[in-house]
Backbone bond lengths (Angstrom), bond angles and torsions (degrees), N, CA, C in turn:
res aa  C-N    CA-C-N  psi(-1)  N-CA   C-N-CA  omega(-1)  CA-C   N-CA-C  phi
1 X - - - 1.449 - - 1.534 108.48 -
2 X 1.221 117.59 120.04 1.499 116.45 -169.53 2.122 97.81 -90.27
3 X 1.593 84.15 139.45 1.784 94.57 -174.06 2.126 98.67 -88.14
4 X 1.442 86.26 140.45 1.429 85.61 147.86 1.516 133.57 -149.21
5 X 1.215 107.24 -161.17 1.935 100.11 -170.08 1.444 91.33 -105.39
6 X 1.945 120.63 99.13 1.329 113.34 161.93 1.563 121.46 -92.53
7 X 1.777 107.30 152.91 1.383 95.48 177.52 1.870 112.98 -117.55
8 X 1.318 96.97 -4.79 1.039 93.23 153.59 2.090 108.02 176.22
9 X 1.443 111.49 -170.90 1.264 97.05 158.22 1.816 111.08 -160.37
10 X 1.254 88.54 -173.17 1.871 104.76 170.89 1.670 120.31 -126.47
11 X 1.446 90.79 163.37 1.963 107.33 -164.05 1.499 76.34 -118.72
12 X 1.357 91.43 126.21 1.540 100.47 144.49 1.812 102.91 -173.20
13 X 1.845 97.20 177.32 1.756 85.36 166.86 1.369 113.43 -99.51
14 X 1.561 107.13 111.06 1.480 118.15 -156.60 1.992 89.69 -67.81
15 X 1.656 112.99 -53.20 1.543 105.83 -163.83 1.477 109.99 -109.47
16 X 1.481 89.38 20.98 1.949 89.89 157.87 1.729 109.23 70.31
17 X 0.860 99.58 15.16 2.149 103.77 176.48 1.318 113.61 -76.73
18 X 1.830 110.06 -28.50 1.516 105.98 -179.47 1.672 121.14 121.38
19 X 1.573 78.89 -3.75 1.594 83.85 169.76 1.664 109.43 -145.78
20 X 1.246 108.38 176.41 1.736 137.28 -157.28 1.293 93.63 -60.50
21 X 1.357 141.95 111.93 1.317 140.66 134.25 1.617 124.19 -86.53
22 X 1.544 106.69 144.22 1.372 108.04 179.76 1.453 120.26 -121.94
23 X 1.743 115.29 141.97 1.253 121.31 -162.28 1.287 97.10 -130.18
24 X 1.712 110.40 113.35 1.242 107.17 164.30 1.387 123.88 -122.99
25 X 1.688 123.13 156.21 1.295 121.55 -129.05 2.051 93.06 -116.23
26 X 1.028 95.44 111.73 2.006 98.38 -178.70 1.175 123.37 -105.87
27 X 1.421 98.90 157.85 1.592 99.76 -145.59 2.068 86.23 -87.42
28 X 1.344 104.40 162.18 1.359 104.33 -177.39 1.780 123.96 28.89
29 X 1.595 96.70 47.41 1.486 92.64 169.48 1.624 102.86 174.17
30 X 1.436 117.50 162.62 1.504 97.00 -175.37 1.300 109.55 -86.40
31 X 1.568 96.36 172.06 1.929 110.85 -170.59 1.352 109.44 -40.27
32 X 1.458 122.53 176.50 1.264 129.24 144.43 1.580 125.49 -119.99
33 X 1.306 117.19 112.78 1.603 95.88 -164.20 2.006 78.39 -102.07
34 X 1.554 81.25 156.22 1.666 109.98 179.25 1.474 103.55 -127.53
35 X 1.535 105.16 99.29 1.398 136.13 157.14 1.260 107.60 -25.29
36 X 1.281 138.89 112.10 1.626 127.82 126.52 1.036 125.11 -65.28
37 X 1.714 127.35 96.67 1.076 132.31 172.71 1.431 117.52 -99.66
38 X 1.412 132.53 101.62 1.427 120.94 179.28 1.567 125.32 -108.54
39 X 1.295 149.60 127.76 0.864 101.47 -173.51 1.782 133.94 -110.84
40 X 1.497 99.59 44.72 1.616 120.27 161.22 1.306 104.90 -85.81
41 X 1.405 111.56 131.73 1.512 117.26 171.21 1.284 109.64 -97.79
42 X 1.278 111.67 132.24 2.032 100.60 170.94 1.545 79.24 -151.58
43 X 1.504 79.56 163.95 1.562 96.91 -164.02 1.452 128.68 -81.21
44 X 1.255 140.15 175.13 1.371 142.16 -127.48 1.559 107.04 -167.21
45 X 1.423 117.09 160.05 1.491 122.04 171.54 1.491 106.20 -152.67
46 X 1.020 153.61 176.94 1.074 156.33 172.51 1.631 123.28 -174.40
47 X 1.335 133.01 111.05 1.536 139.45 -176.22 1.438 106.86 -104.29
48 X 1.145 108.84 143.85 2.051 145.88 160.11 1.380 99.71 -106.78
49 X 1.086 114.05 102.03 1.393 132.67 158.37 1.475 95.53 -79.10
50 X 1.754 100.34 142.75 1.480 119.72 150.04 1.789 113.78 -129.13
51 X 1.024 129.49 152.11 1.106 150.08 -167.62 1.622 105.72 -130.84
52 X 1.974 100.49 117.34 1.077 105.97 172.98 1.690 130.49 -103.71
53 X 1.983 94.33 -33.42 1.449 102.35 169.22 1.416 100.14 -125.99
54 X 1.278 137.31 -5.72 1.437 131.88 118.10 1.509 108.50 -36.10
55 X 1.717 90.05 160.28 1.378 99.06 168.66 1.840 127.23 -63.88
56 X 1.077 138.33 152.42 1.417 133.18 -166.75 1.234 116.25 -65.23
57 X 1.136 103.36 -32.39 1.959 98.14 174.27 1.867 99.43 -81.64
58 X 1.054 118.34 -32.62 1.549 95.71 179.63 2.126 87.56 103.72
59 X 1.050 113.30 19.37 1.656 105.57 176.75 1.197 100.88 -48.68
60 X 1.597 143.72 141.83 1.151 141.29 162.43 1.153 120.38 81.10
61 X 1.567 125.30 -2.49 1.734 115.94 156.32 1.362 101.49 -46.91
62 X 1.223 113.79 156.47 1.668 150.57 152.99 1.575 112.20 -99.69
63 X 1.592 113.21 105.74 1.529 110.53 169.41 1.650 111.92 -86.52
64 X 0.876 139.43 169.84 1.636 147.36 -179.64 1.719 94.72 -146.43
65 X 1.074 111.35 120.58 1.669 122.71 169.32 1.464 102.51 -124.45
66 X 1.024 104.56 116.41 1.747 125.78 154.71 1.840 114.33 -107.31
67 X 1.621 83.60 147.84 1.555 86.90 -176.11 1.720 93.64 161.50
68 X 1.479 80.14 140.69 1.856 96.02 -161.64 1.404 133.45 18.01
69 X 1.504 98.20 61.69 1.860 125.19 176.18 1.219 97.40 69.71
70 X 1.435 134.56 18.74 1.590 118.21 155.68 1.152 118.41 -140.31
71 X 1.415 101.60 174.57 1.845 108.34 -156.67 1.263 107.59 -132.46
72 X 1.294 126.92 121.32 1.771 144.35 146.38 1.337 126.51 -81.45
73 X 1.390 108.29 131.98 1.496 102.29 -164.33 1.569 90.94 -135.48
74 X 1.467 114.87 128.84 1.651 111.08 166.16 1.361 98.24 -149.92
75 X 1.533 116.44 167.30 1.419 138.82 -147.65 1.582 86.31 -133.23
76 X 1.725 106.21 149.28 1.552 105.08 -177.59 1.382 96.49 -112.23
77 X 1.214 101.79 119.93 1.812 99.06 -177.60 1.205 104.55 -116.16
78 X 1.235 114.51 175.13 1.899 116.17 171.97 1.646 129.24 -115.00
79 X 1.947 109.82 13.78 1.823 111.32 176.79 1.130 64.30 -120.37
80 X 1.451 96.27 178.16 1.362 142.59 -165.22 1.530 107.94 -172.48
81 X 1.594 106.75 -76.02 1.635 107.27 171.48 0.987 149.09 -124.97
82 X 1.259 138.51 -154.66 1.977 112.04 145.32 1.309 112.99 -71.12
83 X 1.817 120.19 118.64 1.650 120.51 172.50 1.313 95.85 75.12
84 X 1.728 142.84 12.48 1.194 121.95 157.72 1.441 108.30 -145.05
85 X 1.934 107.58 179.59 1.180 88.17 -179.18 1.955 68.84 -163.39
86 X 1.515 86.73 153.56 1.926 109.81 177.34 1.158 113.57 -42.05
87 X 1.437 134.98 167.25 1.181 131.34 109.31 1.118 151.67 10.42
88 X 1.496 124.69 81.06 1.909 100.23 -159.20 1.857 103.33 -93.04
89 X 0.977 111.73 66.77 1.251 138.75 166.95 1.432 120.15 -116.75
90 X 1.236 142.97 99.42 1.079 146.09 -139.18 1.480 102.61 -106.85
91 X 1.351 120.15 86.31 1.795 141.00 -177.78 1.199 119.47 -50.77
92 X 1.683 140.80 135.22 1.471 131.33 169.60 2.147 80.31 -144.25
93 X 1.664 86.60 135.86 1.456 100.90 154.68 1.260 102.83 -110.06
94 X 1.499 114.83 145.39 1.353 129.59 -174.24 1.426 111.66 -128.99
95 X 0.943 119.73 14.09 1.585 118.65 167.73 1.718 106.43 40.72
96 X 1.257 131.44 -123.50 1.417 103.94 -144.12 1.570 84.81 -102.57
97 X 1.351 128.82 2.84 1.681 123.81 169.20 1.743 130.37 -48.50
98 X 1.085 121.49 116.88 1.613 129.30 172.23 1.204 105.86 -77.16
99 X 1.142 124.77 -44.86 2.000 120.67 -172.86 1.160 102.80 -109.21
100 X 1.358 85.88 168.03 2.015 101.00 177.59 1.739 89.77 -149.34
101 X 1.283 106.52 160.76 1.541 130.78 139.12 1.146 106.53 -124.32
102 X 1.311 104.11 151.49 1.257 140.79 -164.96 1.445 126.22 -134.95
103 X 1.104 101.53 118.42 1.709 102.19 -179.85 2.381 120.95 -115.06
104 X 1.185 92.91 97.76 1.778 84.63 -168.50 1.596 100.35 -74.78
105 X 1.097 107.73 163.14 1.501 125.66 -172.58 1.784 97.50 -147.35
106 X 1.735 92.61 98.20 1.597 91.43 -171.42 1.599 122.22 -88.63
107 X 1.134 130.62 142.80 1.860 110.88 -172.03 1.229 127.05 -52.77
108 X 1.335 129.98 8.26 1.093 128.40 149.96 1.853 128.73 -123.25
109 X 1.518 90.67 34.25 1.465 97.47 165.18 1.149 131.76 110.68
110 X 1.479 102.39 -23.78 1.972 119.58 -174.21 1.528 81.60 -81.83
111 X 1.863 90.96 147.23 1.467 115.39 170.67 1.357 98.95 -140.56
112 X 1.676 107.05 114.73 1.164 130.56 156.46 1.457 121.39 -86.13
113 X 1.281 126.43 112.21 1.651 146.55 142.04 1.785 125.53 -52.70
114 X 1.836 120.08 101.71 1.333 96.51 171.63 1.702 85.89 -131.90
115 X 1.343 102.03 166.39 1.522 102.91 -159.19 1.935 92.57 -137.93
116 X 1.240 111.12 145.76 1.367 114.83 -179.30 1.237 114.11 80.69
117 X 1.512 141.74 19.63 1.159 144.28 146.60 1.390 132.65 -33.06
118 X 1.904 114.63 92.73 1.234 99.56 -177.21 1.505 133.84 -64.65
119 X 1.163 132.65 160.83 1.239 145.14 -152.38 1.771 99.00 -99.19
120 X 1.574 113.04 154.81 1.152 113.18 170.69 1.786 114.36 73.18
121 X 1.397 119.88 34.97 1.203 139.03 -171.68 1.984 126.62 -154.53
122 X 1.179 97.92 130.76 1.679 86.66 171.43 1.458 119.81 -77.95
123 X 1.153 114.03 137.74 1.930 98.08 -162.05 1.991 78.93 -123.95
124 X 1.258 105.26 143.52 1.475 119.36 -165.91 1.928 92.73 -113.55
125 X 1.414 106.93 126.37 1.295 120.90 -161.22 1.484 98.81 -104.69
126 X 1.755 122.75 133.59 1.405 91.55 168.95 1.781 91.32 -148.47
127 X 1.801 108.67 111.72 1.278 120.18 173.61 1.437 127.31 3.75
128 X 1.382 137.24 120.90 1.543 100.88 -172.33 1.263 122.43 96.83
129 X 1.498 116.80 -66.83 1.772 112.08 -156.96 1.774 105.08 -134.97
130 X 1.719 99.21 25.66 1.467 97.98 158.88 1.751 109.11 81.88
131 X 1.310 100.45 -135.91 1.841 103.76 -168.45 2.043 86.62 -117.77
132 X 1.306 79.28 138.53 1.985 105.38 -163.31 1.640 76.46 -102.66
133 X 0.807 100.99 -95.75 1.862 98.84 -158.48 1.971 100.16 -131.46
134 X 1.381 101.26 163.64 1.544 128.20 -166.47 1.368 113.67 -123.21
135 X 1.394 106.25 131.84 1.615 96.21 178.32 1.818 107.70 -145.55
136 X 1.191 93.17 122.38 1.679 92.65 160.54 0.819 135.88 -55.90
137 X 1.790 136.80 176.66 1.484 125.62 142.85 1.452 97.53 -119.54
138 X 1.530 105.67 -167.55 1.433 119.22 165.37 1.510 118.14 74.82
């Protein structure tokens, strides 16, 4: 296993399969991202916030995911590390769940409700006017 000098890294889904990839950032040499490759599939959700009278990236929405009697809650922020920062794609694994509701909490206060969200898709968020467009992978 070759060592190196990291200074920091990022989570995100670098090749879009549905799960957590990690990118870390080395000193005098390029990154190394480390694949999560598994091969159990369980299911997934993923949001693109846009921000209209919020800010445009949506810094500081609050997502709420419900789905089969439990709840995930994450905040879209913009550090992560030294010289990096996540994904601004806002990730839920859902294990053997097909739907979600969803509740956004936008940085300036509007709370949007959409309910029946299929699973295993990027759903594109846009302040205001709900889910703009959907996209698969794979």
């Amino acid at each position: 296993m070759a060592q190196h000098c990291s200074r920091g890294c990022a989570f995100g889904d670098f090749d879009n399969d549905g799960d957590i990839d990690v990118l870390t950032v080395n000193l005098y040499e390029p990154p190394s991202l480390l694949r999560n490759d598994v091969s159990v599939r369980e299911h997934w959700i993923k949001f693109k916030l846009a921000g209209t009278k919020s800010n445009r990236s949506a810094i500081g929405a609050r997502l709420t995911v419900r789905y089969a009697g439990k709840v995930q809650v994450r905040e879209l922020l913009s550090q992560s590390s030294y010289l990096s920062c996540n994904d601004p794609r806002v990730h839920f694994g859902l294990g053997s769940a097909t739907l979600v509701d969803v509740e956004v909490r936008w940085p300036l206060g509007l709370v949007e409700r959409l309910t029946n969200i299929t699973a295993d898709q990027l759903v594109f968020l846009v302040e205001g006017s709900g889910v703009h467009k959907t996209q698969k992978f794979g």
